[in-house]
C-alpha positions as CSV (number, residue, x, y, z in Angstrom):
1,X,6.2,-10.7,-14.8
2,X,8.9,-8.2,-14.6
3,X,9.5,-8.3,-18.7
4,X,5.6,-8.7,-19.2
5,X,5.0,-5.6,-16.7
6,X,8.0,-3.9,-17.4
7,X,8.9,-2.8,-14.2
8,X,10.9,-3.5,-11.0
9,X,13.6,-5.7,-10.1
10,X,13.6,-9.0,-9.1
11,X,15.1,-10.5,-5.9
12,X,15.8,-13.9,-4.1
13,X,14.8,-14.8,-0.9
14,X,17.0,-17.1,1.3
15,X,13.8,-19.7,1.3
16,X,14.0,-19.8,-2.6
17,X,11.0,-17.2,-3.4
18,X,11.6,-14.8,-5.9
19,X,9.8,-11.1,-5.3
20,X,8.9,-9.2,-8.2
21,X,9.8,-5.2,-6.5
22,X,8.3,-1.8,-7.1
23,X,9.2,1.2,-5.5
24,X,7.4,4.1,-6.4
25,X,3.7,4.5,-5.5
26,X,3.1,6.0,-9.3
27,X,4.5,2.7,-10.2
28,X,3.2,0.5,-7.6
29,X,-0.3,2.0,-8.6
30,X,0.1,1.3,-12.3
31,X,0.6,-2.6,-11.6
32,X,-1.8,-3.2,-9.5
33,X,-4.2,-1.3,-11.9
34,X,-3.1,-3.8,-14.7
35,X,-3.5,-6.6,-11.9
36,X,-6.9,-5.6,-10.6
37,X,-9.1,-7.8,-13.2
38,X,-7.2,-10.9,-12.3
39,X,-6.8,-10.4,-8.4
40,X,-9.0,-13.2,-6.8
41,X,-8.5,-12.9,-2.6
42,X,-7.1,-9.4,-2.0
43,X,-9.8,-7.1,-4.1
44,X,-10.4,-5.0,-0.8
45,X,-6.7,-4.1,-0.4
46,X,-6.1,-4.1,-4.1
47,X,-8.9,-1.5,-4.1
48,X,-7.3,0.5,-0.8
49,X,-3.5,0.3,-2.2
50,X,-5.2,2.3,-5.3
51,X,-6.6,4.6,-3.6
52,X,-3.3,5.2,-1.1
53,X,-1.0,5.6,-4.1
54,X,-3.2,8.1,-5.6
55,X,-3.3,9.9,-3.1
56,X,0.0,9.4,-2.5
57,X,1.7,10.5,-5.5
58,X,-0.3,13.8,-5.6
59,X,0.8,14.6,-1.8
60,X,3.8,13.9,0.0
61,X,2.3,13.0,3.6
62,X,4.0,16.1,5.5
63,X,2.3,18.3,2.8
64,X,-1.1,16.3,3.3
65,X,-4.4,18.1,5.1
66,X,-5.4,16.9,8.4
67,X,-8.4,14.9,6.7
68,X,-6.1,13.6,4.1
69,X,-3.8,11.9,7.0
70,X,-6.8,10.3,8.6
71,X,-7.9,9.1,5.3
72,X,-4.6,7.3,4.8
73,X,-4.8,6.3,8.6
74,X,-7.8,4.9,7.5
75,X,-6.9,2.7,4.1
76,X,-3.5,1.6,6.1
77,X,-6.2,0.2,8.2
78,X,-8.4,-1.6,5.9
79,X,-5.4,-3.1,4.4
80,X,-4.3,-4.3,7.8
81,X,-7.7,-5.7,9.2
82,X,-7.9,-8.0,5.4
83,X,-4.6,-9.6,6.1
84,X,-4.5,-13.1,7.0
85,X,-2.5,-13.2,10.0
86,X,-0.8,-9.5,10.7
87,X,2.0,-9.4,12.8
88,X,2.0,-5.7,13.5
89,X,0.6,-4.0,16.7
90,X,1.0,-0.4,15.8
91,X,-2.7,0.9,17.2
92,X,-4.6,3.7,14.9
93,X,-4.3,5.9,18.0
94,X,-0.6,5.4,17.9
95,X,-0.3,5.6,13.7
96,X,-2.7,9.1,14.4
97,X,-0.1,10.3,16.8
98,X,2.8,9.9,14.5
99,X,1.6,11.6,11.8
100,X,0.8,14.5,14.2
101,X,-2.9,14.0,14.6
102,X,-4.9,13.8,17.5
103,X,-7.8,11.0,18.0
């Protein structure tokens, strides 16, 4: 994938995965734009990540507008609530009130 794509690095997990890595949301944007047709179970996030990263790479967050935040607040969100079994407990109210917003 990396050569095909070419971007990221590889890496090895201790269980014997290997993780194709992107950093960059310009670049994480651009694969999953090349991904999209052939994404089967995670459309809605695919969809979501998109739109994040577009965002994103127009407007670092502590630049953003107040609507702009809860947007984001929002798609972290929808990404969250279409994963199969998420392990995080961070509240919106509590994501909200990091980024300086009030509910």
């Amino acid at each position: 994938m990396k050569e095909v794509l070419g971007i990221g690095y590889l890496s090895r997990r201790n269980d014997g995965i290997s993780e194709l890595r992107v950093n960059g949301f310009s670049s994480v944007k651009r694969v999953l734009l090349l991904l999209q047709p052939f994404v089967r179970f995670k459309k809605v996030q695919t969809v979501a990540l998109i739109e994040a990263c577009t965002l994103l790479e127009k407007t670092p967050l502590r630049k953003m507008t107040e609507k702009e935040l809860y947007y984001i607040v929002e798609l972290v969100y929808i990404l969250k609530k279409e994963n199969y079994a998420s392990r995080s407990t961070l509240r919106k109210e509590e994501l909200c009130k990091r980024l300086g917003l009030t509910p």
